[in-house]
NUTI-562135 format. One record per residue (C-alpha): x, y, z; residue number from 1; chain. Coordinates in nm, 2 decimals. Example, Ala and Ser with C-alpha at 12.3 -4.5 7.8 and 13.67 -1.06 7.14 Angstrom:
REM residues 2
1.23,-0.45,0.78,1,A
1.37,-0.11,0.71,2,A
REM end
This chain:
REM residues 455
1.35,-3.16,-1.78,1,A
1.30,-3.27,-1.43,2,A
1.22,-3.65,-1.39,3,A
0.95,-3.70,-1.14,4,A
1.02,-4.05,-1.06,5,A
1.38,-3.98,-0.98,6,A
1.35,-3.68,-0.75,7,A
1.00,-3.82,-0.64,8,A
1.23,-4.15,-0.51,9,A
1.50,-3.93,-0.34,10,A
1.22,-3.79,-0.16,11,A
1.05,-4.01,-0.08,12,A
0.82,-3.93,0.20,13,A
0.60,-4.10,0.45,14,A
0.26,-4.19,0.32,15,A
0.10,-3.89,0.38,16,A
-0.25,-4.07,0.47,17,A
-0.05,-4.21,0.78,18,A
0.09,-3.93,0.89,19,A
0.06,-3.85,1.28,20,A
0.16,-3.68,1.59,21,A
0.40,-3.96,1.67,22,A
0.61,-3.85,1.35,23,A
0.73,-3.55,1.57,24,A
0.94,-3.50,1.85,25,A
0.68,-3.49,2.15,26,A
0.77,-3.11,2.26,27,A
0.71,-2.98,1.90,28,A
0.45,-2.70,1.87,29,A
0.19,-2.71,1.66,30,A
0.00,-2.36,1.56,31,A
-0.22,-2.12,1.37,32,A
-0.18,-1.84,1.23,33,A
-0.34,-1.48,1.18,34,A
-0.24,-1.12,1.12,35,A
-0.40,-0.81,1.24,36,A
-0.48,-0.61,0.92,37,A
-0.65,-0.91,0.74,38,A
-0.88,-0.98,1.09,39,A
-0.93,-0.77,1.33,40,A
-1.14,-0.45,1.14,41,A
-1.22,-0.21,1.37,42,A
-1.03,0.04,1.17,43,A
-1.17,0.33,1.35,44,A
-1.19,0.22,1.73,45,A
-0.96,0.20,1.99,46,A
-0.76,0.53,1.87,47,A
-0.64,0.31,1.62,48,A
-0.43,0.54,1.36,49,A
-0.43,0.46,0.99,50,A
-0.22,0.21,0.80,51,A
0.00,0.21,0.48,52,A
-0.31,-0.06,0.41,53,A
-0.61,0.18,0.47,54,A
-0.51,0.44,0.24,55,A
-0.38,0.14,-0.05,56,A
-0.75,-0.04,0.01,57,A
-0.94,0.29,-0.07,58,A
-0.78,0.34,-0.38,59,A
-0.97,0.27,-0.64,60,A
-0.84,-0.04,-0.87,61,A
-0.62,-0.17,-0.62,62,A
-0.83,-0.47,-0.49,63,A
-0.98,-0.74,-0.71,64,A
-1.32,-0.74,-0.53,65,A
-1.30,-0.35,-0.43,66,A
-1.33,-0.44,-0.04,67,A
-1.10,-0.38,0.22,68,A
-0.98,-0.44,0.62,69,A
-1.21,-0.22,0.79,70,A
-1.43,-0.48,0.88,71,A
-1.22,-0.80,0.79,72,A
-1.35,-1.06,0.99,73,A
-1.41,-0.86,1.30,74,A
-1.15,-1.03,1.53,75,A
-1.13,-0.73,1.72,76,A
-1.47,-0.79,1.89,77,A
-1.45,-1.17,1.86,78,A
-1.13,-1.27,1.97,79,A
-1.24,-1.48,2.26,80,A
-1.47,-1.66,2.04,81,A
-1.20,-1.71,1.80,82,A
-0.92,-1.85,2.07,83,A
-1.22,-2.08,2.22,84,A
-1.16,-2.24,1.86,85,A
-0.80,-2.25,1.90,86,A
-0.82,-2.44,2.19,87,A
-1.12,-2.67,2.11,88,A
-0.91,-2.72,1.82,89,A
-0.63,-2.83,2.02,90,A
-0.34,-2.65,1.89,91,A
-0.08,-2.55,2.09,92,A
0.02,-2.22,1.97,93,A
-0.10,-1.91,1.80,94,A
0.11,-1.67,1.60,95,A
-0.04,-1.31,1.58,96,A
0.04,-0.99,1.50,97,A
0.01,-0.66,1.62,98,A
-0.07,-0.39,1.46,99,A
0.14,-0.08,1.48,100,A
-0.13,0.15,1.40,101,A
-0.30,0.02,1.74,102,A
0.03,0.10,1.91,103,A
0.15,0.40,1.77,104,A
-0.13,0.57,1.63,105,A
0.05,0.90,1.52,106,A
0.25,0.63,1.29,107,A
0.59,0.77,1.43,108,A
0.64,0.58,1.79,109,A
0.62,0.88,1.97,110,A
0.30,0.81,2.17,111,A
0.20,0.46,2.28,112,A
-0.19,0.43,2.26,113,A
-0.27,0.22,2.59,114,A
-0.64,0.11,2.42,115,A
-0.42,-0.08,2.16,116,A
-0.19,-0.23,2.43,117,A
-0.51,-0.29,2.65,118,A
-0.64,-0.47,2.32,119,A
-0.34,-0.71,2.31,120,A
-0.31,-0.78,2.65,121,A
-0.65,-0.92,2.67,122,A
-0.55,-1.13,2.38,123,A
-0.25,-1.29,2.56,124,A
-0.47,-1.35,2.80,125,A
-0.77,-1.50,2.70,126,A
-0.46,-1.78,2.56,127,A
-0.34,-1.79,2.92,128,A
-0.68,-1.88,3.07,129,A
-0.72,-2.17,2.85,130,A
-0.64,-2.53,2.90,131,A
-0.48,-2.56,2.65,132,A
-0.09,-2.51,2.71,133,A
-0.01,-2.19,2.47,134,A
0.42,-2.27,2.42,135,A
0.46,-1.94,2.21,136,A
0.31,-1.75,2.55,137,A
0.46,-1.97,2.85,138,A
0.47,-1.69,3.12,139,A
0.34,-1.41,2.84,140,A
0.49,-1.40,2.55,141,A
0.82,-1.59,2.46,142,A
0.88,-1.60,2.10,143,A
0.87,-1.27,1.87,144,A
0.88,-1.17,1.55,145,A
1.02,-0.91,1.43,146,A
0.88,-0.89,1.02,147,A
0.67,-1.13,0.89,148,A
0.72,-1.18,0.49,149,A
1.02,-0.86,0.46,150,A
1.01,-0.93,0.10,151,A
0.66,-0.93,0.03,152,A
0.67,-0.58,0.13,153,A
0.95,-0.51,-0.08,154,A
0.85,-0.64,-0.42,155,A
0.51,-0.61,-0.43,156,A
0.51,-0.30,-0.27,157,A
0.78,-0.13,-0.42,158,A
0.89,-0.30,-0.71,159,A
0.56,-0.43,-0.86,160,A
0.31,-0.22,-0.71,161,A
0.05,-0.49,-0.62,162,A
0.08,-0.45,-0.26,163,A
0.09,-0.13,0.00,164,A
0.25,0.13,-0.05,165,A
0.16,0.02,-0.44,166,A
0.50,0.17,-0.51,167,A
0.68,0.10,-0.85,168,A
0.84,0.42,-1.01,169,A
1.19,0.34,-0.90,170,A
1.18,-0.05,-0.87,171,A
1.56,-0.12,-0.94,172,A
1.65,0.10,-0.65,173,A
1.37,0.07,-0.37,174,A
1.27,-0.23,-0.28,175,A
1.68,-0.34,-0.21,176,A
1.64,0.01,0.01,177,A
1.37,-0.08,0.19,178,A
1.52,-0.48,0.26,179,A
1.85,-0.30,0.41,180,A
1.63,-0.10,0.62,181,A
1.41,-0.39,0.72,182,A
1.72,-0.58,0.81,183,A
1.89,-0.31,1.00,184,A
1.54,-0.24,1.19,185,A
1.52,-0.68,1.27,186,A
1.88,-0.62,1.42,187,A
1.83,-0.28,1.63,188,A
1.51,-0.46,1.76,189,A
1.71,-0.79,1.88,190,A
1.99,-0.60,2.01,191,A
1.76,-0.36,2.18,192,A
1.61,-0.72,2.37,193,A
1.93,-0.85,2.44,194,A
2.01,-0.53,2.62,195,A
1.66,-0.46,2.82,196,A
1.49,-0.76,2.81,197,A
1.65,-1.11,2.71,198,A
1.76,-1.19,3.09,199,A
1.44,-1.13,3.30,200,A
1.23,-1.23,2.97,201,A
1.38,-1.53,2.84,202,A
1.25,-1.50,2.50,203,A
1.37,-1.58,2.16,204,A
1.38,-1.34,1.87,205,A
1.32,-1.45,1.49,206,A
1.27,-1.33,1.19,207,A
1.02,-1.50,0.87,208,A
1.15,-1.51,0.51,209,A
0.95,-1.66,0.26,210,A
0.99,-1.92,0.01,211,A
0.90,-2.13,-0.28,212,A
1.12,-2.40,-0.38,213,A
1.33,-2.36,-0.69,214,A
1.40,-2.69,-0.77,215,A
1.64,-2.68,-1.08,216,A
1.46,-2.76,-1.42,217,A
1.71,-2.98,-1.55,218,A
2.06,-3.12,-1.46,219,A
2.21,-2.88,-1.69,220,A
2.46,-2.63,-1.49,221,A
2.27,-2.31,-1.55,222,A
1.95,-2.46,-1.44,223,A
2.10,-2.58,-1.12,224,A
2.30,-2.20,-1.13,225,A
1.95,-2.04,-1.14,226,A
1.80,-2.24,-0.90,227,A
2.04,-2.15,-0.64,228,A
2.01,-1.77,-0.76,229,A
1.61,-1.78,-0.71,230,A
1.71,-1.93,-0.33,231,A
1.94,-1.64,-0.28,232,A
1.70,-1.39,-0.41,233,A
1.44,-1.50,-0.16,234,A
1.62,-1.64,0.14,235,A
1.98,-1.50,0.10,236,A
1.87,-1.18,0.10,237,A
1.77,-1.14,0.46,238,A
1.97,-1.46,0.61,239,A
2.31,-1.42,0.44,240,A
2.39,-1.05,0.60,241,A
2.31,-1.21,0.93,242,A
2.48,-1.51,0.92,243,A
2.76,-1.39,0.70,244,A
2.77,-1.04,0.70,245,A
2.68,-0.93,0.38,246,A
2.43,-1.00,0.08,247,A
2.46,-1.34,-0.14,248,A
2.74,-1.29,-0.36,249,A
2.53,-1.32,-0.71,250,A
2.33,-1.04,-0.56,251,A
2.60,-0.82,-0.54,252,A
2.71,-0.90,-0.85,253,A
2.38,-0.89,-1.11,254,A
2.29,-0.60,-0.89,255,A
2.60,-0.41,-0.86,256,A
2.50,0.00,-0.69,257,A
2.18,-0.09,-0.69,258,A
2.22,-0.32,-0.35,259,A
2.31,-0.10,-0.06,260,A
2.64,-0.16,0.10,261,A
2.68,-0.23,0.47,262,A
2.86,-0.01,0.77,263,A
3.10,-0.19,0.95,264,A
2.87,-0.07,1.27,265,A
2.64,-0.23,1.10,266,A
2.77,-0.52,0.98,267,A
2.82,-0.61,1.36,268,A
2.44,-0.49,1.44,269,A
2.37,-0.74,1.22,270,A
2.55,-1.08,1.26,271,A
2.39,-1.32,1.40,272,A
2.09,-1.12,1.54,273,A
1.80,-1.40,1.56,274,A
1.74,-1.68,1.77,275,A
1.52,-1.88,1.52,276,A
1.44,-1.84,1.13,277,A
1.08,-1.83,1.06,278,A
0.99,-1.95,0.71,279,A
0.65,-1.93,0.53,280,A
0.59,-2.17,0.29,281,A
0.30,-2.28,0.01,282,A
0.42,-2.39,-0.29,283,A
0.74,-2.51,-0.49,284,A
0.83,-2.43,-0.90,285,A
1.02,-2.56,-1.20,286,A
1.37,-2.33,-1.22,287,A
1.55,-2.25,-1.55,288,A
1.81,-2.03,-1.65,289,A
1.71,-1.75,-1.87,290,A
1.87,-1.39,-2.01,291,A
1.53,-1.22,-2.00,292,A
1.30,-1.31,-1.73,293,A
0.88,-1.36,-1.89,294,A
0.80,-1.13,-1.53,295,A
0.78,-0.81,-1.46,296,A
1.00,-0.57,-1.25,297,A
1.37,-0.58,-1.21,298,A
1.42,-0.83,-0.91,299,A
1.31,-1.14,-1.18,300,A
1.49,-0.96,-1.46,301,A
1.82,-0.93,-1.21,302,A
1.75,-1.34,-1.13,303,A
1.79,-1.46,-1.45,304,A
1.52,-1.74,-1.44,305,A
1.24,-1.90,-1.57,306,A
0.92,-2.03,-1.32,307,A
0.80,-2.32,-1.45,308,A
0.48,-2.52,-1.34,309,A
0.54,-2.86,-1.53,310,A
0.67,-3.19,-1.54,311,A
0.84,-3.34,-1.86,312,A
0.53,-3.46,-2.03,313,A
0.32,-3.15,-1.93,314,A
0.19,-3.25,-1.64,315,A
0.15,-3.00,-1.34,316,A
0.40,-3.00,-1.07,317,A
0.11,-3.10,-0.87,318,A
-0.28,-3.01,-0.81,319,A
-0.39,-2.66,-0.82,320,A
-0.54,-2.45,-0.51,321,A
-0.76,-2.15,-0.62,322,A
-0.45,-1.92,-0.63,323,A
-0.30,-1.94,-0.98,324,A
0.03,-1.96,-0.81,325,A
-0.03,-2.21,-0.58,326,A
0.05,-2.62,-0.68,327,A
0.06,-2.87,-0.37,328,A
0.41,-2.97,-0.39,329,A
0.46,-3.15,-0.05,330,A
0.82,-3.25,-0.13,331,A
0.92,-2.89,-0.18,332,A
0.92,-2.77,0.21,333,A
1.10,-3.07,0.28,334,A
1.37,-2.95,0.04,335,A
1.37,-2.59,0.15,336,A
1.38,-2.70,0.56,337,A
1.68,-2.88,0.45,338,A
1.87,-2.60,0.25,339,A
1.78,-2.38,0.54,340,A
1.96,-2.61,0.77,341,A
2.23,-2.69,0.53,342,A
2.28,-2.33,0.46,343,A
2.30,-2.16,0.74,344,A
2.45,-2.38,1.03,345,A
2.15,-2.55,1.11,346,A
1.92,-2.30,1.30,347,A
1.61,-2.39,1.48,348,A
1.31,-2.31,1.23,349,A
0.93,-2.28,1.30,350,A
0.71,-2.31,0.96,351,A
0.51,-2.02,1.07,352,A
0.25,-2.02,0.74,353,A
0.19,-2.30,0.55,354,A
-0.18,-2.37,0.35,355,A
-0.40,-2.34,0.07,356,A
-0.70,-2.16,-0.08,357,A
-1.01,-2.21,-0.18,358,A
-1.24,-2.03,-0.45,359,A
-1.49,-1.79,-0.26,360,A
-1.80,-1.89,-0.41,361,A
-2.13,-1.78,-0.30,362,A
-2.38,-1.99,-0.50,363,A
-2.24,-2.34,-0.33,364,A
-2.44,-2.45,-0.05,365,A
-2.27,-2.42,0.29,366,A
-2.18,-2.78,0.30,367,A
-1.96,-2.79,-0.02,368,A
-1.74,-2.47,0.12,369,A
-1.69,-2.67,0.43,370,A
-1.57,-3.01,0.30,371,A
-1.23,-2.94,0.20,372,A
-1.07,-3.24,0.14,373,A
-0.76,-3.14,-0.12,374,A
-0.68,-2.85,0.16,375,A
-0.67,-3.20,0.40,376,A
-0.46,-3.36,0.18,377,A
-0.27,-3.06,0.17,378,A
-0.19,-3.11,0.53,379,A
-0.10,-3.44,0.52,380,A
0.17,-3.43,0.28,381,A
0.35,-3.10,0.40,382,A
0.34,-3.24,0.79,383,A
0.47,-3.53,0.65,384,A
0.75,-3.34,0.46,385,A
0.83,-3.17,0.79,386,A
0.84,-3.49,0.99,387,A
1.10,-3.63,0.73,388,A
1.28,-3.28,0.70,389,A
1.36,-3.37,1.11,390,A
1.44,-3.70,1.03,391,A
1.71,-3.56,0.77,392,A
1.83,-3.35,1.05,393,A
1.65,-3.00,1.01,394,A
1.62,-2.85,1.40,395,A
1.24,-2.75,1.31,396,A
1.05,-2.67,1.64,397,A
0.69,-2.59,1.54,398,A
0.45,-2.56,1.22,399,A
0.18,-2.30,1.24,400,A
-0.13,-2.34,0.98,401,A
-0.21,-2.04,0.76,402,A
-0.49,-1.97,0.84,403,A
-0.71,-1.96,1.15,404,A
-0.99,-1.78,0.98,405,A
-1.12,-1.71,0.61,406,A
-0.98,-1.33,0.57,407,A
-0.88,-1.08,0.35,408,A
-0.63,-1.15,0.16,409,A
-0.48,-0.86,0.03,410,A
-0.45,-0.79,-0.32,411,A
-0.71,-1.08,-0.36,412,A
-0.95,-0.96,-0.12,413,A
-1.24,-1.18,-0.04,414,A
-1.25,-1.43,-0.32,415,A
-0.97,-1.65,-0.14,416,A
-1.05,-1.87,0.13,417,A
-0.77,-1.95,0.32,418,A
-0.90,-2.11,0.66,419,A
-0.96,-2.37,0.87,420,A
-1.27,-2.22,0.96,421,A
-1.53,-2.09,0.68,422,A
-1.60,-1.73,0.76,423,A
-1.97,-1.63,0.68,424,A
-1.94,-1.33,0.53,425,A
-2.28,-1.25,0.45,426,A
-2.41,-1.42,0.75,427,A
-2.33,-1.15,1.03,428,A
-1.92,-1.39,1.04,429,A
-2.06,-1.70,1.13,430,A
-1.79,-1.91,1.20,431,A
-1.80,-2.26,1.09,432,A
-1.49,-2.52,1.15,433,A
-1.37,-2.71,0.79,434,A
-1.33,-3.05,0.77,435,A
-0.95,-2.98,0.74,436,A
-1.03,-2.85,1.11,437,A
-1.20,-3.17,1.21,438,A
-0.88,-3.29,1.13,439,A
-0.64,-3.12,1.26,440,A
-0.83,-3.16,1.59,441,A
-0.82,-3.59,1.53,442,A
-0.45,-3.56,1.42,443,A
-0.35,-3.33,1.76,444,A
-0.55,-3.56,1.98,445,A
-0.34,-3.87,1.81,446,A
-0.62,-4.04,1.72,447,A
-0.42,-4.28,1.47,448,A
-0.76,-4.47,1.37,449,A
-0.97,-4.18,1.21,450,A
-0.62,-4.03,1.06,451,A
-0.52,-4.27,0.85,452,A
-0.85,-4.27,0.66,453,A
-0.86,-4.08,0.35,454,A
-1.11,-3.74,0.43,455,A
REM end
């Protein structure tokens, strides 16, 4: 087993009630994040088409609390109330999406929709006009993304069936189909701005992989071998082909025709075909080797692991959020920022989702929702993992919050609260800023005094 104190000791991390601004290099961005499905609503204005996510929601049995996006949290009609909170706020940045739906209604790109362009330019704008200096934006918009999460899509929605398309008949085939075709799509798209746009634009193309740190379960060689198998599953699988050309090794090998192969045309469409790794982050587990896998669906069984959530002793790897998955385990971004820099030469990251949850629960009193002190503690320890992940070296530009808003959260619907502002949802969307906003806002101003005190 894993000894806390000794892997607690090697990363050993500012105390997180001290944490500041002055921890971080003085052009680093801080942000929040959003994304169009699980805010805006307006499902049928605009000459919005429908998503992959409409037709999932209305299917009965598919969300915990039966609801769905078509209201969300009504960004679409509130979004310059919601970037007056950015900016009061004080963040820097803000990382949304767009929804394709919006763009190309007809779902096949052959007709832009000018209300949905119309929709987003006013969006980018409403950031310009602020005093706050927006760096993602600069003269419009200089940072993309191509695909947020590519393998959240391709497990859970075609492999376990838990997310859209809520695919799962052909699970040791598809979702490794549909990860080639999301990589090949991230390079077509940055090779199509290098071409077009990179010289009069300026801007920088990325891609976000998630993550949880697999920290190995013991010092015993398969545990440390399927440790690094879980990081090749979830990073390698997009980073390796474009920094080395092809999949991990140990994918192509417990995988064998299952993982597509690569063109040499494509190969070269590939390499090297991002400017920045994005990497969502939340929590960290316990890894150790095992010939059947307790989950379900052939990418674990392929992995050949065990997640664990406890110390030697039995305790937890740390304290809960409301999402059974989700421990805070500060010291785990730290690691996974350095592996990413380790890895794969050292590229300039942006954390572009890191938080926690909350239970929704409707019987506490408005005041109890809003004082969120483990999702402040939260904070602290994981800016303070990023501030030492720089000091070890990591080129890590910016860290974007998860999330602006309360919103739907997929599978989970409404009964997760992931914001720094409480969402009202049975009070017409009232929004009301956490104390994990409060904050961020004393943290961003530098206001050392207030921050070091416990919330």
């Amino acid at each position: 087993m894993v000894k806390k104190e000794e892997l607690l000791k090697e990363y050993e991390q500012v105390e997180p009630t001290n944490v500041s601004k002055t921890h971080f290099p003085p052009n680093f961005v801080f942000g929040v994040a959003t994304s169009a499905y699980q805010i805006e609503g307006a499902c049928e204005e605009g000459n919005r088409g429908a998503s992959i996510w409409d037709d999932f929601t209305h299917t009965e049995g598919k969300i915990i609390d039966k609801s769905n996006g078509d209201v969300a949290v009504d960004h679409y009609h509130r979004y310059k109330e919601d970037i007056d909170l950015i900016a009061k706020l004080g963040f820097d940045a803000y990382r949304f999406s767009i929804s394709w739906s919006r763009i190309f209604p007809d779902g096949l790109g052959t007709k832009i929709n000018m209300e949905g362009i119309t929709f987003y330019n006013n969006i980018i704008d409403a950031l310009l006009q602020k005093d706050t200096c927006f760096a993602s934006f600069g003269d419009r918009v200089k940072n993309w993304i191509t695909i947020n999460e590519p393998l959240q899509t391709a497990v859970n929605g075609y492999c376990t069936g838990i997310f859209a398309p809520g695919r799962h008949q052909h699970s040791s085939t598809e979702p490794y189909l549909v990860a080639h075709h999301q990589i090949l799509a991230h390079a077509a798209a940055f090779s199509l701005y290098q071409r077009k746009y990179k010289d009069k634009q300026g801007g920088n193309i990325g891609l976000v992989v998630d993550c949880e740190w697999a920290e190995a379960n013991s010092d015993k060689i398969e545990d440390k071998s399927a440790a690094a198998r879980r990081l090749d599953f979830q990073i390698g699988w997009y980073l390796h082909p474009i920094y080395y050309g092809d999949y991990p090794e140990v994918m192509r090998n417990n995988l064998g025709d299952q993982l597509p192969k690569f063109m040499q045309k494509d190969k070269e469409l590939v390499r090297n075909s991002l400017d920045f790794v994005g990497l969502n982050h939340y929590t960290s587990r316990f890894i150790a080797h095992a010939t059947k896998s307790p989950e379900e669906g052939s990418f674990y069984e392929a992995q050949e692991m065990e997640r664990l959530v406890e110390w030697e002793g039995g305790e937890v790897i740390g304290e809960k959020a409301a999402s059974e998955w989700l421990y805070v385990v500060p010291w785990g971004l730290r690691k996974v920022l350095n592996y990413i820099a380790k890895t794969y030469n050292n590229p300039p990251i942006y954390v572009t989702e890191n938080g926690m949850d909350d239970e929704e629960n409707d019987s506490s009193p408005l005041h109890e929702m809003l004082d969120d002190k483990l999702r402040v503690r939260y904070f602290k320890g994981y800016l303070s993992a990023v501030a030492q992940a720089i000091k070890d070296g990591a080129d890590v530009r910016g860290y974007f919050v998860w999330s602006l808003l309360d919103n739907f959260e997929w599978a989970q619907g409404y009964t997760k609260r992931f914001g720094l502002v409480y969402v009202d949802y049975k009070n017409g969307l009232v929004r009301h800023p956490k104390s994990s906003a409060y904050w961020f806002m004393r943290f961003l101003k530098g206001n050392e005094e207030k921050n070091g005190k416990e919330e």
